[in-house]
C-alpha positions in Angstrom: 86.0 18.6 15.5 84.3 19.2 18.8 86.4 20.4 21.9 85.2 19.8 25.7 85.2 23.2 27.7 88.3 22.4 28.9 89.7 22.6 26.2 89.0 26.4 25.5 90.5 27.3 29.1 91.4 30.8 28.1 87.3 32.4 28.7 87.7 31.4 32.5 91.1 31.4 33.8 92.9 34.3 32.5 96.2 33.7 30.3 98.4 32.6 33.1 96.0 30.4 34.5 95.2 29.0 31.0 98.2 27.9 30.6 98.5 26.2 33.7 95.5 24.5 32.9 96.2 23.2 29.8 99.1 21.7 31.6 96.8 19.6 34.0 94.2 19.0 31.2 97.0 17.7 28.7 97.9 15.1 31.6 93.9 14.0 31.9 93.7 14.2 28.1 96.7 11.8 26.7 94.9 9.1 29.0 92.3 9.6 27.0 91.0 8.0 23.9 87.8 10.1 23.5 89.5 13.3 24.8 88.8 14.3 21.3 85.8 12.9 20.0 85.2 13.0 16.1 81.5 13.4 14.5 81.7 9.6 13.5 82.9 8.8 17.5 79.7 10.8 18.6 77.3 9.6 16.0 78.3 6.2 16.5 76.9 6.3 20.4 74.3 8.7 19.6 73.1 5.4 17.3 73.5 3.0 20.3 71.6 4.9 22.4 68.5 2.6 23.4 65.1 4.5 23.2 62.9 4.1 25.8 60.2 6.9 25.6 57.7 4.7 24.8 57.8 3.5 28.5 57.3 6.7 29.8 53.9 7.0 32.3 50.8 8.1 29.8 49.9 10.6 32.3 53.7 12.3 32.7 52.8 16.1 32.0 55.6 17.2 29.0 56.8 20.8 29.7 59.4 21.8 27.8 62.3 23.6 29.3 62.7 27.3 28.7 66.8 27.3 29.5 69.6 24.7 30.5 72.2 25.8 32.1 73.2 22.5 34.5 73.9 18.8 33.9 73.2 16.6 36.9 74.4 13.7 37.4 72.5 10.5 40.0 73.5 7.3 40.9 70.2 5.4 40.7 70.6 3.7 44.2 68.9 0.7 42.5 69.8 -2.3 39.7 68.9 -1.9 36.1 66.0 -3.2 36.1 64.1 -1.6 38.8 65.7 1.5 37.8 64.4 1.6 34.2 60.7 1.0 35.7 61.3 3.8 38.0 62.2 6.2 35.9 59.9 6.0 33.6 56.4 4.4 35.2 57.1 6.3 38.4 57.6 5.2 41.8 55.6 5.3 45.4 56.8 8.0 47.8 55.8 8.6 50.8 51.8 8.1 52.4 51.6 5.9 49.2 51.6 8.8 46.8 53.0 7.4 43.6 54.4 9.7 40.8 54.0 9.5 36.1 57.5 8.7 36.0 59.7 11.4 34.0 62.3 11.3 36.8 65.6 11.5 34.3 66.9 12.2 30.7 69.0 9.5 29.9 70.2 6.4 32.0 73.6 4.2 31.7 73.7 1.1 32.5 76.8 -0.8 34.7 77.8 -2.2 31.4 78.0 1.3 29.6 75.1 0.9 27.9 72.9 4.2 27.4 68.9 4.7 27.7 66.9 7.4 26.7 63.9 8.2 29.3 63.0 11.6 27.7 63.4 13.7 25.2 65.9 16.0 26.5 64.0 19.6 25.6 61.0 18.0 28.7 62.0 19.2 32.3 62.3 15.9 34.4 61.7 15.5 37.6 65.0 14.9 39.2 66.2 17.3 41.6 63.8 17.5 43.9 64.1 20.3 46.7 67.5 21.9 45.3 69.9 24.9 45.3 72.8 26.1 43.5 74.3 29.6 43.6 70.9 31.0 45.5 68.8 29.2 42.2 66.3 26.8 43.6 64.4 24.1 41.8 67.2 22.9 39.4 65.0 20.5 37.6 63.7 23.4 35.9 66.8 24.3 34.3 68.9 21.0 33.9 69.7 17.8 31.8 70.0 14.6 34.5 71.7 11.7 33.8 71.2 8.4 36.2 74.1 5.9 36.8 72.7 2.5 37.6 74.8 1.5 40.9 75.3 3.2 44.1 77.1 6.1 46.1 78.7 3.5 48.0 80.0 1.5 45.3 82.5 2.3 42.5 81.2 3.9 39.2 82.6 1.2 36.8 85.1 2.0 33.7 82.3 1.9 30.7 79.9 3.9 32.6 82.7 6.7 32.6 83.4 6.2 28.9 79.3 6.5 28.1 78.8 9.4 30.4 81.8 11.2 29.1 80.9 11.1 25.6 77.2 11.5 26.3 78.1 14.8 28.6 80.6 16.2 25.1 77.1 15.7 23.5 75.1 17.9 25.8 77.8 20.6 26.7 78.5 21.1 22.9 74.6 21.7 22.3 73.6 24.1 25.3 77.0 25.5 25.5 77.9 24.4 28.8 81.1 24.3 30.6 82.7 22.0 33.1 81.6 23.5 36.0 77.5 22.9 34.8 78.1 19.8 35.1 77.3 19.2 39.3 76.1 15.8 41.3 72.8 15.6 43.2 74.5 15.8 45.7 75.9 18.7 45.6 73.1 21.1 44.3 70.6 19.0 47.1 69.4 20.3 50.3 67.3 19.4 53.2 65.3 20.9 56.0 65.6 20.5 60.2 65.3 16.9 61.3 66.7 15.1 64.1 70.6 14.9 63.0 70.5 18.4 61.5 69.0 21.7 63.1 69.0 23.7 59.8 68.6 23.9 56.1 71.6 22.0 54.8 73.4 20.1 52.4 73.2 15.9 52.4 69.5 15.2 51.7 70.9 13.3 49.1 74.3 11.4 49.1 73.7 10.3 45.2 76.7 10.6 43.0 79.0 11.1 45.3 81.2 8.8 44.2 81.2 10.2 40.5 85.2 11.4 39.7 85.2 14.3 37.5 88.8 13.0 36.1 87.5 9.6 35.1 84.7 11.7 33.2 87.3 13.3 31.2 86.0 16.7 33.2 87.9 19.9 34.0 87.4 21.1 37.9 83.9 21.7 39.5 83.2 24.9 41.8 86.1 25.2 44.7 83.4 25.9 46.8 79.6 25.7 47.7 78.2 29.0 47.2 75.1 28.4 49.3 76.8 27.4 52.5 79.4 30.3 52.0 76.8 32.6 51.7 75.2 30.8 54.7 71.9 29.5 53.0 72.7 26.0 53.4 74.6 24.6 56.6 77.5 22.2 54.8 77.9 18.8 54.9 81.5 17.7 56.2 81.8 14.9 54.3 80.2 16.1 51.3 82.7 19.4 51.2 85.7 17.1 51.9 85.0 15.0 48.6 83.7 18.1 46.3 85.7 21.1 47.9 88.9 20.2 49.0 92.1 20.0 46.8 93.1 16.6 48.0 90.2 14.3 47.7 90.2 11.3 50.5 89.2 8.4 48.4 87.7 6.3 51.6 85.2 9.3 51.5 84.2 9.2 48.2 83.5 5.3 47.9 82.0 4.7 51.2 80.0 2.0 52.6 76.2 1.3 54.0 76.8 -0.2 56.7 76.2 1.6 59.5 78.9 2.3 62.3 79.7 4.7 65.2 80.5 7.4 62.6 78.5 6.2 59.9 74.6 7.2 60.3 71.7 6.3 59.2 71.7 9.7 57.8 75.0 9.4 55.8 74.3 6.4 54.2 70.8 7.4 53.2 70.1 11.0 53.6 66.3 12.1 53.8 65.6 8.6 52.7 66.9 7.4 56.3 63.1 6.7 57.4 61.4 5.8 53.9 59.7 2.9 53.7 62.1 1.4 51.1 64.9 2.1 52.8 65.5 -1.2 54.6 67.8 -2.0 57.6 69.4 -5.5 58.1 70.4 -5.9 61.8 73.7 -8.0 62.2 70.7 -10.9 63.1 69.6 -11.1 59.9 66.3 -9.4 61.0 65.1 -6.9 58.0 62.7 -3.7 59.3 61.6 -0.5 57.0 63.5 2.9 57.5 59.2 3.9 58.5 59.3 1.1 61.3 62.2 2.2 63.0 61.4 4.9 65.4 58.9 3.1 66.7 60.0 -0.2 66.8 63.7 -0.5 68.2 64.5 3.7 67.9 67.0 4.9 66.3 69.2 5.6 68.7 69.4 1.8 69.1 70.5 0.2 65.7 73.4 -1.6 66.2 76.7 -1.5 64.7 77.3 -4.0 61.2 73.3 -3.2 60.8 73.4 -3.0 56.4 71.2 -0.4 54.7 69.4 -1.0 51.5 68.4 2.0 49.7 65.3 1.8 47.4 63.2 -2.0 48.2 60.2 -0.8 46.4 59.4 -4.7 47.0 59.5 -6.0 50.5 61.6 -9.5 50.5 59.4 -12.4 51.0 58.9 -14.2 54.9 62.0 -16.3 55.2 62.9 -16.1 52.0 66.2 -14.1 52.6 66.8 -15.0 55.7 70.0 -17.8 55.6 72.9 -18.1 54.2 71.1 -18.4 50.6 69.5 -15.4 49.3 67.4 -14.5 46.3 68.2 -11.4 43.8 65.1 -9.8 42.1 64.5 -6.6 41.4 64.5 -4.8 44.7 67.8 -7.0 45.6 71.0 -6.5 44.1 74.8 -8.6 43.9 75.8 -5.3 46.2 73.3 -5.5 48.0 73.8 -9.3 50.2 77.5 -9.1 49.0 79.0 -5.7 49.5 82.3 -5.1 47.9 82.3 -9.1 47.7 80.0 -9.1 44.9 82.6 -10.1 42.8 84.5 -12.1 45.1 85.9 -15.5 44.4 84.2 -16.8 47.3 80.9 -15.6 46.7 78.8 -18.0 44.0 76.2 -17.0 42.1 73.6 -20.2 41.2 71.6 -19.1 37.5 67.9 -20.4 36.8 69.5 -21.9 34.1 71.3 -24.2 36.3 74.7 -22.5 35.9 77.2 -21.8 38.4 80.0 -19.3 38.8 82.0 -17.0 41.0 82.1 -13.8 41.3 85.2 -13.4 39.4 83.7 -15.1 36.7 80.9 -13.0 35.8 81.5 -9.7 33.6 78.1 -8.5 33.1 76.2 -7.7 36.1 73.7 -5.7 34.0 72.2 -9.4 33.0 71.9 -11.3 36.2 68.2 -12.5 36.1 66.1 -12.1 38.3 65.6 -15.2 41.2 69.4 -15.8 40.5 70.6 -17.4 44.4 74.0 -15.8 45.9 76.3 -17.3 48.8 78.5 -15.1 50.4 81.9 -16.2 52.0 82.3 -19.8 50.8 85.2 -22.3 49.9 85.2 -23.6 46.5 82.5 -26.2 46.3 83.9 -30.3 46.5 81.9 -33.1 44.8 80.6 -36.0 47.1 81.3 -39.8 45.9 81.5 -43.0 47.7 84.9 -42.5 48.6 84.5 -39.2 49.9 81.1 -38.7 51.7 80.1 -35.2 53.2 81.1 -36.1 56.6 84.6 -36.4 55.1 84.6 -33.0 53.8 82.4 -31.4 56.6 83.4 -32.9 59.6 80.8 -32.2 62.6 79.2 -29.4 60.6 78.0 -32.0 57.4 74.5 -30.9 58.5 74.8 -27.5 59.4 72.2 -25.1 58.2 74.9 -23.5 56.4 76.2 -26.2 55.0 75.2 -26.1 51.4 74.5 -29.2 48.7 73.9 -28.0 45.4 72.2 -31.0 43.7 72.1 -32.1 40.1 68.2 -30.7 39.3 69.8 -27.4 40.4 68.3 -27.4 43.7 70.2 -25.8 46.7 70.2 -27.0 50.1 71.1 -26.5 53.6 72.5 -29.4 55.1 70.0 -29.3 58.1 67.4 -30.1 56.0 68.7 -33.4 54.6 67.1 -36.3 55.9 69.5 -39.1 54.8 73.5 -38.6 53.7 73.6 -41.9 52.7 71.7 -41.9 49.5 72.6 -38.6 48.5 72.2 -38.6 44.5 75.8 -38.6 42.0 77.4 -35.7 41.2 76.5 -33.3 44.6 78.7 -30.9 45.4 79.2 -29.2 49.4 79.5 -25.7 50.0 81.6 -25.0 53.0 81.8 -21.5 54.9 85.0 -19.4 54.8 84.4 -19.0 58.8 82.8 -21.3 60.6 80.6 -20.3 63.6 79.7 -21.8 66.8 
């Protein structure tokens, strides 16, 4: 039967400290079911694993890799689907270079479920510019594994089961140990730019939000070797979550929305001015991270303002713009919603014609695409003779956000109704949690 790495704790520690980590790692390990996989556990998800080499750009150059010694572990910063395409067809960067795709091994899903991008003897282009114990250009010698979400939103339950077994997989074959497996953002670093005079850590904030315990993993490095050897200048925040021995949770989870303390630059790292990094002024007003400087400056982005990480597609004129807004590819729950994605109050209209809240929905691997989302309303009340929508609205019955969700599925703003008095059977008002003006 296989054993994780820390399971043999007696090759790193030293007898004393052995035993005192097979202390801690019992108390990780009895809550557990996997903490001991069997051959049928691990052939079972080997089986489930969903292939999708075939989808791979024709013109990605296969190189096979000469060593492994890291795993690395991404958040995507994108949905499933969008993800998925990236990965494999390739994506635009910057001056509208686009790449052949290649840019992970394996990819799991919100819902747990596991994708294989490449075979995992190719190098893929993950890592980018990178740095680890004075070793530079980590693609070349690692195994990356993307977790569909972002660093600013929780890493849920069945992505931790998937990536721990899928991580016992990989360790047992290249004989790696816990502390190989590292995040992107911890082995990424960045040159000068306007927040950070030298080479440093936090061109990438990806992963950061990835608990090592919820993995079923022993501890990483108690330190960054490049910034103690002064390579890299750290990043505070960074070095709080990955180096410290109490870990402040309010880091690790944090937010994109931008405040006095929270940057541009923390939220999206070298991304910060890319043109799919979009920033959603408090207004509603939507401009490119490659738009900024030269349009309000950064120094002049107000407080509230959201940042969306990776909008390969620009939102259509108007389309987003009130209280209704569309989810495609590009657009995510998390991204309109925030941590209210799954709130009660926030209703999620299907193409179908089916309607639920946010507490409702399990799967959020499966929302299709063109799916409309409100964010912050009451729970909805059906008009009749007796009750007509100045009843339940008061003054605001034809508000723009005011919403009637009509029987053909339709959804509309209350300043766009012509007549309430002929208003067809069975529509139902949407009414905002806070009411403005």
């Amino acid at each position: 039967m296989p054993h994780r790495s820390y399971l043999r704790p007696g090759k790193r520690y030293g007898r004393w400290g052995a035993a005192l980590f097979c202390i801690v790692a019992s108390l990780i390990v009895s809550d557990s079911a996997r903490a001991a996989l069997t051959r049928a556990q691990r052939v079972k998800f080997q089986g489930s694993i969903i292939d999708k080499r075939r989808t791979l750009h024709p013109r990605f150059n296969k190189i096979h890799r000469k060593k492994t010694r890291y795993i690395i572990v991404h958040t995507s910063e994108a949905g499933l689907r969008s993800t998925l395409h990236s990965v494999s067809a390739g994506k635009r960067m910057r001056k509208g270079r686009r790449t052949h795709g290649g840019h992970t091994h394996y990819v799991i899903a919100r819902n747990g479920r596991t994708y294989r991008i490449l075979d995992k003897k190719y190098v893929a282009n993950h890592a980018g510019r990178s740095m680890w114990n004075g070793e530079t250009g980590l693609s070349a010698v690692s195994i990356s594994i993307e977790l569909v979400g972002y660093h600013y939103t929780p890493i849920t339950k069945q992505q931790y089961r998937s990536i721990g077994v899928l991580l016992d997989i990989l360790q047992d074959v290249y004989g790696l140990d816990d502390r190989a497996v590292l995040t992107h953002s911890q082995i990424a670093y960045g040159t000068p730019n306007r927040w950070v005079k030298k080479n440093h850590r936090g061109r990438k904030k990806c992963a950061k939000n990835f608990d090592r315990a919820k993995a079923v993993l022993g501890p990483t490095w108690p330190y960054d070797p490049d910034t103690r050897a002064g390579r890299l200048r750290p990043d505070l925040k960074l070095a709080a979550i990955f180096y410290t021995p109490r870990r402040d949770d309010t880091l690790l989870v944090g937010s994109n929305v931008i405040t006095p303390s929270n940057t541009a630059w923390s939220i999206a790292g070298e991304d910060y001015d890319d043109h799919t990094t979009r920033y959603r002024l408090p207004n509603g007003r939507e401009i490119p991270g490659d738009q900024i400087e030269h349009g309000i400056g950064w120094h002049r982005i107000p407080s509230k303002t959201m940042v969306l990480l990776n909008q390969e597609e620009s939102p259509q004129a108007g389309e987003n713009r009130g209280p209704v807004k569309i989810i495609s590819d590009g657009l995510t729950a998390w991204s309109f919603a925030g941590p209210a994605f799954n709130d009660k109050t926030t209703y999620y209209f299907f193409p179908d014609g089916r309607l639920k809240n946010g507490r409702e929905i399990s799967d959020w691997d499966d929302l299709p695409s063109n799916t409309k989302i409100i964010v912050g309303y009451r729970r909805p009340l059906e008009v009749t003779t007796e009750r007509p929508s100045i009843q339940i609205a008061g003054k605001r019955y034809n508000h723009k956000e005011t919403l009637y969700f009509f029987p053909d599925r339709a959804l509309v703003s209350g300043a766009r109704i012509k007549s309430f008095s002929s208003l067809p059977r069975g529509v139902v008002v949407f009414l905002p949690m806070k009411r403005s003006g």
